[in-house]
N, C-alpha and C positions, 0 to 999 in steps of 0.2 A: 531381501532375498537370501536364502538358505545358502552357506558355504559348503562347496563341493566336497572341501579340505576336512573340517569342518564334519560332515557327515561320514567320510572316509574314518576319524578318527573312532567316532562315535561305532560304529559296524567294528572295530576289532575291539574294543571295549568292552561290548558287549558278549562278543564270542568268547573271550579270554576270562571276560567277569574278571579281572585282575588287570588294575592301570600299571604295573612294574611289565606284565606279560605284552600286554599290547603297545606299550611304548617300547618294547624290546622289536616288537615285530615290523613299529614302524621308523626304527630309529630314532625315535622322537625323546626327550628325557620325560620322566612322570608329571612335571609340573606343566611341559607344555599337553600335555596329554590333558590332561585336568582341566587347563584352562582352554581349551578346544571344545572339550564337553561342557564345562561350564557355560561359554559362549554364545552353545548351541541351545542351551535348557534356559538362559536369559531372553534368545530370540524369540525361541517358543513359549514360553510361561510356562513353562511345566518342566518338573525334576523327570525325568530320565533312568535317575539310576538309584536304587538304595546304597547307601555305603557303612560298609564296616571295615574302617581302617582301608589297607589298598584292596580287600577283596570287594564284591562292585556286584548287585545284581538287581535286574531291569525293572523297573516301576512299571506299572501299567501300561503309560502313556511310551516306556522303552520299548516296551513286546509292542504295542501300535504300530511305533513308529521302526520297526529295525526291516522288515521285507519292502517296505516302503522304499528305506534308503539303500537296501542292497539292490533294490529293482529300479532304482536313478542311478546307483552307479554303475550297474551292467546298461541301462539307455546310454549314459556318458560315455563308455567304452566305445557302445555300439556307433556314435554316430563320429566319436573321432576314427574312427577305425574305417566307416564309412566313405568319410572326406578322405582321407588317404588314397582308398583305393577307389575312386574318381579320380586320382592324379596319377593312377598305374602305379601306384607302389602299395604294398601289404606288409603293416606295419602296426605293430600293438604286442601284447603281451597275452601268452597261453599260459592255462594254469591247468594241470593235468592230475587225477589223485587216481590212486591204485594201490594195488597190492604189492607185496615186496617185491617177491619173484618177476612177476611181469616189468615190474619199474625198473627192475637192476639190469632185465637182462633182454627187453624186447625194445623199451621205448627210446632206448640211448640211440640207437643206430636209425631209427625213426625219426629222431628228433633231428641228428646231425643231417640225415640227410634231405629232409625239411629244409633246417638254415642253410645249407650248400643255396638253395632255389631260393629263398627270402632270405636273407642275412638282417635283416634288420628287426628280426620277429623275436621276441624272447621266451623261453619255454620254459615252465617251471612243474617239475614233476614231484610230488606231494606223496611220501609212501606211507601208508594207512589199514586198519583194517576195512575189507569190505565194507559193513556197514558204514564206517565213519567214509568211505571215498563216496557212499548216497546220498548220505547226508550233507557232502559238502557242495552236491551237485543240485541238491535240490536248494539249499541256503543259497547259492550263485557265489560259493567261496572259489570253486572248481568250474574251467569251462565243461570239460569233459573227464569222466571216471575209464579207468579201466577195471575188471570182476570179474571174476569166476563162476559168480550166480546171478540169476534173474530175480532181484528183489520187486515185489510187487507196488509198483504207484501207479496205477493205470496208467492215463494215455500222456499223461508228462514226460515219462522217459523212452527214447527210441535205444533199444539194446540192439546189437548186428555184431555176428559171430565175427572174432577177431583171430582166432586160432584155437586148437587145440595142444593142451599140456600134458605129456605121457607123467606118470607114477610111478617112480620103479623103485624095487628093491636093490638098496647098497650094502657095502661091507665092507670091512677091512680087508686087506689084500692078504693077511695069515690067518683068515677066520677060514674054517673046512668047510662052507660054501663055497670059499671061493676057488674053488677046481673044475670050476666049468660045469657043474650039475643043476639043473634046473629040482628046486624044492616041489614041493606039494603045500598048499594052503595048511595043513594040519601041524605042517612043522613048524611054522612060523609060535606056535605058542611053547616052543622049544628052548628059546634063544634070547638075551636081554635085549628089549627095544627099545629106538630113542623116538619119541612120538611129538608130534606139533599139536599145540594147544584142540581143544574143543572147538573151538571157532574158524580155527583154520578148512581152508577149502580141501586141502588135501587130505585132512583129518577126515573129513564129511568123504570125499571118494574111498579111502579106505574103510570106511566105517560102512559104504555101502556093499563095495567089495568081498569084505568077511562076509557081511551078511547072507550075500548071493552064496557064499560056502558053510553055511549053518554056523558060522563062526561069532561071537560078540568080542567084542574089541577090549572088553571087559578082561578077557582072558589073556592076552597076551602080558607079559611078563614084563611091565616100561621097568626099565632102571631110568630115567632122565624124561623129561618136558619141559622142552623150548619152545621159543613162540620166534623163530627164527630158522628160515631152513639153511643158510648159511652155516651156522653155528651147529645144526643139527652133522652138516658133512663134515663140520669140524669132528666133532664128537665121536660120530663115526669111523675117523679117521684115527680116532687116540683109544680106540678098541674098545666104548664104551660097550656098545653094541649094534645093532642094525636098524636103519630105520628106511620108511620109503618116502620119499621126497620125490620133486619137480624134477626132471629129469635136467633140464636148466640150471637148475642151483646144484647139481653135480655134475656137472659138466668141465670143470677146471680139474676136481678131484678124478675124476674118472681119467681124462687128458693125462695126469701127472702119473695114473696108475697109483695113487695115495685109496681109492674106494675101487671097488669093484660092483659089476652091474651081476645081481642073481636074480634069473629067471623065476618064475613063477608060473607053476600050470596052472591055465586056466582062469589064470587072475591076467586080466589087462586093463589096466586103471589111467584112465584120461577125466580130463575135465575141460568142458570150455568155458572162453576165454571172451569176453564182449569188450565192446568198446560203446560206453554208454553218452547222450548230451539227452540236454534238456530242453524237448522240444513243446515248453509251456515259454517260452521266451522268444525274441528273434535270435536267429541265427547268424554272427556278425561273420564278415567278409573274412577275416582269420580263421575264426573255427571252421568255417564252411571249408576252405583251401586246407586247412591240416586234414579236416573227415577226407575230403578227395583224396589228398596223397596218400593216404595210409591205403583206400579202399583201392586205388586205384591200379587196375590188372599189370601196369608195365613196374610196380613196385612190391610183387605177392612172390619177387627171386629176395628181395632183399625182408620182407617178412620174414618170410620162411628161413634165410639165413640166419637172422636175430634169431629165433625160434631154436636152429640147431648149435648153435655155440655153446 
């Protein structure tokens, strides 16, 4: 009979294609990792994995067999998770992947107030770019994704608006926007900007934004490209230049009066926000009870609070 352990080890092996990364991930040292996989490619009669030195990548019979064993260990979840709560308690492990923004600053107060109601549940929230928080939902690395877009897999994944994220123009608090005058779209290609990555979701709302004003994105003048909205308020902050970020991830800076919030005519830049699961699988008695609390109406004050912090 196949070892749970055993296949457990084998599934981060394969993700990581590197035995040093995945015995980091499972605490395990390289040689017990090795001989885990070894063990299981003895059972089976078939090699597994190609190896060159510690980097690792899947034979045939690996891509076979890896949805196989991530789709036993989400059944294992699902039926200890099961037995629990036939005995009234709700108890197992969440694993949550998102975006930065959302990760840092909505699911914390989410999650705590989760464990306040289950204390014995554990939440792990996973920050990533979009696509890789899809990918980890569809692999079953992830119970549930949080994203800013509607990536298309047909009827696998259930997306349900989770909030809406404003976009605003900052500044440093001695830049001569910040006197209280609302700019015009035209000016913006006046001034140095600090801009988030091509992939980023707020990139893609500003990028459609300009456009609704004949503007290409092209044209504005970046001094600086982070892939961090954090670091972008930082920046901002040290008078690199202006940038428009999550209203969210300026929210300390704005508080501290370090950024300043500059209007824009006629530019109002939001983006929503889902909360994605993958309903190609069952839906175990944890994920079901976190999807309620989050959806749930007597919990849309403490949303909304996460939201405005």
């Amino acid at each position: 009979m196949l070892n749970i352990h055993e296949l457990n080890v084998f599934i981060e092996a394969a993700l990581a294609q590197n035995l040093s990364v995945a015995a980091r991930r499972l605490y395990l040292s390289q040689p017990a990792v090795s001989l885990h996989i070894s063990n299981l490619e003895k059972q089976l009669g078939l090699e597994l994995f190609r190896r060159n030195g510690r980097s690792i990548q899947l034979s045939a019979a690996g891509q076979a067999l890896l949805p196989l064993a991530q789709e036993a260990m989400r059944q294992v979840k699902h039926i200890e998770e099961t037995m629990w709560s036939l005995k009234g308690v709700l108890i197992g492990e969440l694993s949550i992947a998102c975006s930065t923004t959302v990760g840092k600053y909505v699911l914390p107060r989410l999650v705590a107030g989760f464990r306040r109601k289950y204390p014995d549940v554990r939440v792990t929230v996973n920050i990533m770019s979009r696509r890789a928080a899809i990918d980890w939902l569809l692999s079953c690395r992830a119970d549930m994704a949080v994203v800013s877009a509607r990536l298309n897999h047909g009827a696998e994944l259930e997306y349900r608006d989770f909030l809406e994220d404003d976009i605003i123009l900052i500044a440093p608090p001695d830049h001569p926007w910040a006197d209280g005058r609302t700019v015009v779209p035209a000016d913006l290609l006046t001034v140095p900007f600090i801009l988030r990555e091509s992939t980023a979701g707020s990139y893609e709302v500003l990028l459609e934004g300009l456009n609704q004003h004949g503007l290409d994105i092209g044209q504005l003048p970046v001094a600086l490209t982070l892939a961090n909205a954090e670091a972008i308020e930082m920046s901002v902050e040290a008078g690199i230049g202006v940038a428009f970020v999550s209203r969210m991830a300026a929210s300390r800076g704005l508080a501290l009066g370090k950024v300043v919030h500059v209007p824009v005519a006629d530019m109002s830049l939001t983006r929503r926000i889902y909360m994605v699961r993958n309903v190609r699988h069952a839906i175990t008695p944890l994920e079901q009870a976190f999807w309620e609390f989050v959806f749930a109406e007597e919990h849309e004050e403490l949303r909304q609070l996460s939201y405005a912090v």
